[in-house]
C-alpha positions in Angstrom: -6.8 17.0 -14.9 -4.8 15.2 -17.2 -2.9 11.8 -16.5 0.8 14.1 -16.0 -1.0 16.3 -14.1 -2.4 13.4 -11.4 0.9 11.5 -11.6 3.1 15.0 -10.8 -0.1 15.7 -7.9 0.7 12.1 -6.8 4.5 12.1 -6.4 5.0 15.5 -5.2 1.9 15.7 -2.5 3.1 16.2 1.1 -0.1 14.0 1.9 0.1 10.5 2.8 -1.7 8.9 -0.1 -2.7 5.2 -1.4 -4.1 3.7 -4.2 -6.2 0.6 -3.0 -9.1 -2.0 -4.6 -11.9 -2.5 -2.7 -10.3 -6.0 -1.5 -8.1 -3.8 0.4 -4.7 -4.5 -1.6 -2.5 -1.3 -1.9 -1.7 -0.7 -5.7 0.2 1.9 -5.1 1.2 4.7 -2.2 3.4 7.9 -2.8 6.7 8.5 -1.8 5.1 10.9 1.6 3.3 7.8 2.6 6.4 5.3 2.4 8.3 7.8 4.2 5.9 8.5 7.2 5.5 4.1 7.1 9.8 4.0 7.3 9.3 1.6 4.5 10.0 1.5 0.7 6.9 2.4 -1.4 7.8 -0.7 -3.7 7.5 -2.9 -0.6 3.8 -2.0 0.5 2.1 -2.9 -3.3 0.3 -6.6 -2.3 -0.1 -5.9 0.9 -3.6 -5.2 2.8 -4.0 -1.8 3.8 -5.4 -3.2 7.1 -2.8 -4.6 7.9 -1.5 -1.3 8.5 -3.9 -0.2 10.6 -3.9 -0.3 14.1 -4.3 -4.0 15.9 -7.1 -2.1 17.5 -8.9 -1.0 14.9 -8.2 -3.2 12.4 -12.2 -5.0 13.0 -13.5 -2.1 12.1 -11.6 -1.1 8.9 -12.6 -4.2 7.8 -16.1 -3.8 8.4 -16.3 -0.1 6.3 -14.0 -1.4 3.8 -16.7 -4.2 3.7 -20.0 -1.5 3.3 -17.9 0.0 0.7 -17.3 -2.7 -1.6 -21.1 -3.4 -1.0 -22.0 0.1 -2.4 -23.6 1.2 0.9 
């Protein structure tokens, strides 16, 4: 797959996708997952992705996101 061919996949997807670090800071979502948040996508860049989850679940999140950037 070539760089066009991932950044067409990206844009035009129906699903709700997001580029994160492991820190949990969105880089960058796609225009599906703006619109399913009501927000603009160049709004959720910076934030943490936890912050959109759930209050509920949010411990949790944390603790995979956690195991992940441990390599477990």
């Amino acid at each position: 797959m070539t760089e066009s061919d991932f950044e067409r996949f990206f844009l035009l997807s129906s699903e709700l996708l997001c580029i994160a670090g492991l820190d949990g800071i969105i880089r960058r979502v796609n225009p599906a997952l703006s619109e399913h948040l009501d927000r603009e996508a160049a709004e959720l860049p910076g934030l943490s992705f936890v912050d959109l989850v759930h209050p509920g679940d949010r411990h949790h999140v944390a603790g995979c996101l956690g195991l992940l950037s441990d390599g477990d």
